[in-house]
Each structure stands twice: as C-alpha cells, then as structure tokens.
C-alpha positions in Angstrom: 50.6 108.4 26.8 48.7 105.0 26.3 51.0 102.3 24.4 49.6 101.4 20.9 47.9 97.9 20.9 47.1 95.8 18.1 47.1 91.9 17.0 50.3 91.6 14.9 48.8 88.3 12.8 45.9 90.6 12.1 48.3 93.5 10.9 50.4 91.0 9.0 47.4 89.2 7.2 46.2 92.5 6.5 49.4 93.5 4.6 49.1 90.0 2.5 46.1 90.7 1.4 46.6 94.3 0.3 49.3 93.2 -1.7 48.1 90.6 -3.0 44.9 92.6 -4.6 47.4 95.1 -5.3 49.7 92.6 -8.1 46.2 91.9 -9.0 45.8 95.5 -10.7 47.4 96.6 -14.0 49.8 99.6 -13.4 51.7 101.9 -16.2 54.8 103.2 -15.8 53.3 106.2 -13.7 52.0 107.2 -9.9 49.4 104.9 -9.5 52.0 102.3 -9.4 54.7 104.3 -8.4 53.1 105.0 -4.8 51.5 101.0 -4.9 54.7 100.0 -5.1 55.9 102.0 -2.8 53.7 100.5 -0.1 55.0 96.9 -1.1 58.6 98.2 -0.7 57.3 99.2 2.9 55.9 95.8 3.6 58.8 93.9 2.0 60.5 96.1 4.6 58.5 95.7 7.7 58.1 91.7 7.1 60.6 90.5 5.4 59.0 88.9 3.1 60.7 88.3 -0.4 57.8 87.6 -2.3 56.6 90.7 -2.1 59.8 92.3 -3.7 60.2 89.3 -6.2 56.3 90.2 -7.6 57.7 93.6 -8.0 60.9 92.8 -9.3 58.9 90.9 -12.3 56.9 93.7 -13.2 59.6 96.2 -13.0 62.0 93.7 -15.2 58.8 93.3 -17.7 58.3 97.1 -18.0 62.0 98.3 -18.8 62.5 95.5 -21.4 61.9 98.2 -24.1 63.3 101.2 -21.7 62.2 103.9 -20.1 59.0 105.6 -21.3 58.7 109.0 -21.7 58.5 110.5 -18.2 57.6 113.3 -15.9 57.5 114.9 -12.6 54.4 112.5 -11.7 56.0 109.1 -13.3 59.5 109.6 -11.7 57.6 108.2 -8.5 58.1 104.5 -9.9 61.8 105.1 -9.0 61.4 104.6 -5.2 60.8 100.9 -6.2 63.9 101.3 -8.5 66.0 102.3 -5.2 64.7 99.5 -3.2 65.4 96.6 -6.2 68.9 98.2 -6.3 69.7 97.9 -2.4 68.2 94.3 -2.0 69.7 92.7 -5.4 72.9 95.1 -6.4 71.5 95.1 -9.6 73.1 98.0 -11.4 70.0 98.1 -14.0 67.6 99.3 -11.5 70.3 102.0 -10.2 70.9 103.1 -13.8 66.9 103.9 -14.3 66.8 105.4 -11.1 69.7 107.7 -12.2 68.4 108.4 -15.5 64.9 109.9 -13.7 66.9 111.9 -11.5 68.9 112.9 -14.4 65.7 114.2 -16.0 64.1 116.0 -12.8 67.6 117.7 -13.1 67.7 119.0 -16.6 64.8 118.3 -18.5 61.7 118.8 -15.8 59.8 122.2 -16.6 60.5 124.7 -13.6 59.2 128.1 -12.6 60.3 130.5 -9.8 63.4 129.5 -8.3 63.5 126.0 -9.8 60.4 124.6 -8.5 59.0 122.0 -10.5 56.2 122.5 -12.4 53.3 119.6 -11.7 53.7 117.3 -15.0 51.4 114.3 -15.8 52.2 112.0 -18.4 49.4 113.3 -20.7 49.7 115.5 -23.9 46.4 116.8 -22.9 46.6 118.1 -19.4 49.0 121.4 -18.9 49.3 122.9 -15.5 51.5 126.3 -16.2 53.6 127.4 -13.6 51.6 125.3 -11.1 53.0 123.6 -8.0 50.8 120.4 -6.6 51.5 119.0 -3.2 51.7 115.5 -5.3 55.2 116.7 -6.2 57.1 116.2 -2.4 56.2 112.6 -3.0 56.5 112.0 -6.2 59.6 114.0 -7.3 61.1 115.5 -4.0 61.2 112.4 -1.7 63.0 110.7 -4.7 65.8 113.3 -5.2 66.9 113.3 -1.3 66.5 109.3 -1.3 68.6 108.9 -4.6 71.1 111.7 -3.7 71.6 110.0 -0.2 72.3 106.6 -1.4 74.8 108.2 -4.5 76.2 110.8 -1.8 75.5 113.3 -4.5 75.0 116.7 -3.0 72.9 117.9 -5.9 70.4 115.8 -5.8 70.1 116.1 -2.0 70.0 120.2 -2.4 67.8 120.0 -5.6 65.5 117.3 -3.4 65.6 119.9 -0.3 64.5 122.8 -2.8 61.7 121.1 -3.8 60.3 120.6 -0.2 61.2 124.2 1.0 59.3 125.4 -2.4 56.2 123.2 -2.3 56.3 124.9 2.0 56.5 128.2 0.7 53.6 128.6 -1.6 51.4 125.4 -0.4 51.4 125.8 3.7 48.7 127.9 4.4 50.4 130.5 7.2 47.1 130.6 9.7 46.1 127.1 9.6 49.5 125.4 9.1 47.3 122.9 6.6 48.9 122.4 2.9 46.7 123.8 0.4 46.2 121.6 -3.0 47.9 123.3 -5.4 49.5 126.8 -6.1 49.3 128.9 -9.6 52.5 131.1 -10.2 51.0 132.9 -13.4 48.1 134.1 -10.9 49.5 134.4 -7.6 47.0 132.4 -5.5 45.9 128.9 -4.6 43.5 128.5 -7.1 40.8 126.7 -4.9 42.6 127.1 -1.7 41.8 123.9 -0.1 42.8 121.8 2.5 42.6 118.4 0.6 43.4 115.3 2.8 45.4 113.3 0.5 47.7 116.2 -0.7 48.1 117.0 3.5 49.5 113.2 3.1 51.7 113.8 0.4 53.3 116.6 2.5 53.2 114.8 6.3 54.6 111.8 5.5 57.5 112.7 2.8 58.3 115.5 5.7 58.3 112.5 8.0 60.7 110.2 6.1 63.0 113.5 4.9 64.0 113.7 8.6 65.3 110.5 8.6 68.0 111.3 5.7 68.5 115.4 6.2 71.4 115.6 9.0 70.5 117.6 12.2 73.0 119.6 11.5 71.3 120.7 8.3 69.2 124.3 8.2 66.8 122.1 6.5 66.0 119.7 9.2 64.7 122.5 11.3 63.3 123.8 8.5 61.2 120.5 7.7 60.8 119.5 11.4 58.9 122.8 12.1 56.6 122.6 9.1 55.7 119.5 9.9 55.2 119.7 13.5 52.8 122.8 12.9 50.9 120.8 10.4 50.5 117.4 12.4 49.3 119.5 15.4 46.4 120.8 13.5 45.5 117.4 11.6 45.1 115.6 14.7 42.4 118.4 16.3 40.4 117.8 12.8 40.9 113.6 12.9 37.1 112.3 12.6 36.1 109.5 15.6 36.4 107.0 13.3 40.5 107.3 13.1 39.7 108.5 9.6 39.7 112.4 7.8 37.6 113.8 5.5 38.5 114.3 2.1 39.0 118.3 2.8 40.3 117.7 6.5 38.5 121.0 7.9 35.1 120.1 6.1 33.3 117.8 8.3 30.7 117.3 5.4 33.3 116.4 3.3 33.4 112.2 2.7 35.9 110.7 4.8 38.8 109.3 2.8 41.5 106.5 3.3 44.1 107.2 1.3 44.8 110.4 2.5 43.8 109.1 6.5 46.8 106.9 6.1 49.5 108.9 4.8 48.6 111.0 7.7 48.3 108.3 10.2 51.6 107.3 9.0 53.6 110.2 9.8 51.8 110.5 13.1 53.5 107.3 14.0 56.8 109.0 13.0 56.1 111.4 16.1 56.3 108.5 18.5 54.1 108.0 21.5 53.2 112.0 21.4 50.4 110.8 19.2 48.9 107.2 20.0 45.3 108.0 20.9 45.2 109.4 17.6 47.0 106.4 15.7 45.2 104.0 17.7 41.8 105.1 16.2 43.7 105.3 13.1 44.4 101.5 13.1 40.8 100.6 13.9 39.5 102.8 11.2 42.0 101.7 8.3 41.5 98.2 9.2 37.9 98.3 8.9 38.2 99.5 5.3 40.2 96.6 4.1 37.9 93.9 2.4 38.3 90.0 2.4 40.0 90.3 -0.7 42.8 93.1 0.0 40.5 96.0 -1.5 41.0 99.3 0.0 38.0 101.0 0.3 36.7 104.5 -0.1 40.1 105.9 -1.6 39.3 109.5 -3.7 40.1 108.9 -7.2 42.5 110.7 -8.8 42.3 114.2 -8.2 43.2 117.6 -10.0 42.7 121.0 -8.3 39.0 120.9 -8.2 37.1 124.2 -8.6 35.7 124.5 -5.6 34.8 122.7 -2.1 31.9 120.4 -4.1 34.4 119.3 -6.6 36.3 117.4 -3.6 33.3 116.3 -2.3 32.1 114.8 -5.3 34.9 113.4 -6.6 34.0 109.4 -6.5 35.3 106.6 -3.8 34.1 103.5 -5.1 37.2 101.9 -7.5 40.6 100.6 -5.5 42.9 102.7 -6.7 47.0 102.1 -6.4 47.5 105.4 -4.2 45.0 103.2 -2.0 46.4 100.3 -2.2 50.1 102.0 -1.4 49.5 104.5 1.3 47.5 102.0 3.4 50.6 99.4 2.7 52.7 102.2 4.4 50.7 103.1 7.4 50.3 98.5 8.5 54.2 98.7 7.7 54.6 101.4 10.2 52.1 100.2 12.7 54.5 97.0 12.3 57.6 98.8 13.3 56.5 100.4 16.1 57.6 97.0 17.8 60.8 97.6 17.5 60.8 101.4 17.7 61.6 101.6 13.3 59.6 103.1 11.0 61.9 102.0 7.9 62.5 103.8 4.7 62.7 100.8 2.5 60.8 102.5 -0.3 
C-alpha cells in the first residue's frame, strides 16, 4: 500500500488558518463549539502550538465566570476542551466542570431503554421522545470513556461503553453496516432510515479514538473494533473521486459534504496504511475546500432527522459552521501524526 504524501508547511498553514477563522466565530456554551474546539485541542496536540490552547483557554475562563449553564446531552460536548485545559494546566477548575457534566449525564440526562440517552438539545422548544441520534457517541459517549479514563472511575467508563454499544444496537443498519441518523423507541423504527454522512462521522471516528482508551482485554474492544471495521469497509466503496462523501453516503445525488468527509477520513487514518489511497484523495479533497481565510466550505448545517432523502439534500451548505471548522481541525491533525505513526487523543 502506497505511503501517504503531503507538504507538511501546507498542512500546518492549513491548521492556522482554520483556527484562526474559527476564534473568529461566536460560540455558546453548546456543540457547535464543543466539536470546534475539539478540533483546536487536536491541533494544539499535533503542533504544539500554545496559542491555540491559550485562545481557548480565554474563552473557556470567560464562559464559566457565572458557571455552568444549564446543560444537556448535546452541550456536555464542550467538556472535551475541559479535559484537555485540565491535563496541559493542572487547573482543578476545568476538572471540576468536566466532573459536574459527567455528573449530569449520570443522574440527571433523560434515558430510555436500558439507559440509553435520550438526544437532548439545549432548547425548550425541540423534544425528541425516546429518540437516539448518532450525535450522541460524540457528544456524550466519547466524553464519559475520556473522563472516566483520566479519573479511573469505572462508572463512567461502563456508562461511556453503554452508550456506544446502545447507539450500535439501534443505529447500525445490519445489511449495509452504515449508521442510520437517528432511532425512535416510542415507534420502533429509524424514522427516515438514512445513511447521513456526518452522523456516519460521529460514529467512525469516536469508534476510532474509543479503541485507544478500551483495554484489549475488554468485551468491548471487540465489540467496537468489529462495528467499526464493518462500517469503514463499506464507506470507503461509497468515497466520491473527489476524496469527499455525499451528504447521504449511498446517494450519489446527494451534495457532497465536508464535515462529515472528514470525520470519516479521520478515522480511516486510524486504520493505518490499510486505507491510504482512500485518505490520500481525502487530503486533496478537504484541502481544496479551505479558503484564504480559514473558511471551511460546504459543511451541512445543522441537522435534525430530516423527513425524507430531499430533506438531506436540501438542507443548505453555504455558512462555516463550528462542526466544520472542528472535524476538518481533526482530520489535518491526523494527517500530521501520521509522521510519527500517532493519531493523538488530545481532545
């Protein structure tokens, strides 16, 4: 298999930019820039470079001067930057937020079925009963086995583990091995049933990084390891020539989309050289959608479970967007550490 090749000052001026534009956006405390920050915790890691933690160390500081705001499943994702402030300064402050969102996952988050988290925005006007949504590995999983790896608290790692084996059972579609969008307890079914490339993201690459913290020893690693392999083998088969995938990954007349290209891209990477030809496009393709400026371009905004097929399609591409800005940061930061055979879970 073909070694990956790319210019490393063009990779490294790509992350500058990106986060640049990024701490040029204004972000609540919520998952726009809980997974932009994200991506800056993955350059901070791949480069080195402390500005990029110090810019997010002043917006975090700024935002918890009154406390935490009132949070859910979708907001606890700002506490991957919490994690990362805490192992870089020793500051207990950021550790103690971090807690107090895993605290909530743990006894306040609405669940149904065997403690699944129910998909909670923070919005008094959107409800999602007894719903699971891929978002939720990301957003709330990932954290729990992240958090409960760096406390050595086993119930955060199990609760963390439950989420991921949940989200598998009712979101992996059993013929294609794709993730479906969302899943709706009350009604049995996956409302829309479709492939949506950002959500495959969600699932690919918090799969990807879980294997790095679940033991080999664990049921769970196999567990993970096999969902993920089945998926990845069927992305890759459905990867446009570009490098990029379409917004719904099995709908070629779907738009193609970059958030979700590079979530997926990224975990590809995690695979090693079993997959270059296909990261290599990837690299070509991401770069090309990164303006002068650090704008990601054609990034989905944010999405609920659509209706039907045209809802994805239509949904518009033409704002940056933090998941953008994030997921991108994470795929250049990976691209970055396959020079030294790393692909680092600093956020």
């Amino acid at each position: 298999m073909a070694k990956i090749l790319f210019d490393e000052e063009k990779i490294r001026s790509a992350i500058d930019r990106v986060v640049d534009r990024t701490f040029k956006m204004d972000f609540s405390w919520d998952w726009p820039g809980g997974v932009a920050f994200y991506g800056v915790c993955e350059a901070y890691a791949a480069t080195g470079k402390k500005e990029y933690l110090t810019q997010l160390q002043v917006w975090v500081d700024e935002n918890m001067e009154d406390g935490l705001p009132k949070l859910s499943v979708n907001a606890v994702s700002i506490g991957h930057s919490l994690l990362t402030l805490y192992q870089v300064t020793q500051n207990d402050r950021y550790l103690d937020a971090a807690k107090d969102m895993a605290e909530f996952l743990t006894h306040e988050a609405v669940r149904f079925d065997d403690g699944i988290f129910q998909h909670t925005v923070n919005s008094e006007t959107y409800n999602f009963p007894e719903q699971a949504w891929v978002d939720t590995m990301f957003m709330a999983g990932y954290f729990l086995l992240r958090i409960g790896t760096l406390l050595n608290n086993q119930d955060y790692i199990e609760d963390g583990l439950k989420q991921y084996h949940g989200h598998e059972k009712f979101l992996q579609d059993a013929k294609s091995n794709l993730y479906y969008h969302g899943w709706d307890n009350i009604v049995k079914n996956n409302l829309s049933a479709i492939h949506w490339a950002r959500g495959n993201s969600w699932a690919a690459l918090t799969m990807a990084r879980a294997l790095d913290l679940v033991p080999v020893t664990h049921p769970s690693f196999m567990i993970i390891d096999g969902s993920l392999r089945d998926q990845l083998s069927t992305l890759v088969r459905l990867q446009n020539e570009s490098g990029l995938w379409h917004t719904i990954v099995d709908d070629p007349a779907s738009p193609l989309e970059t958030s979700g290209s590079a979530g997926i891209a990224t975990a590809l990477l995690t695979r090693g050289r079993l997959y270059n030809k296909f990261t290599q496009k990837s690299i070509d393709g991401i770069l090309e959608r990164i303006s002068v400026d650090g704008t990601v371009h054609g990034v989905s905004a944010g999405t609920a479970v659509m209706k039907d097929a045209d809802g994805y399609r239509n949904v518009p591409d033409k704002r940056i967007q933090g998941w953008g800005q994030g997921l991108t940061l994470a795929f250049l930061a990976a691209v970055l550490g396959t020079q030294k055979n790393e692909f680092g879970n600093g956020c």
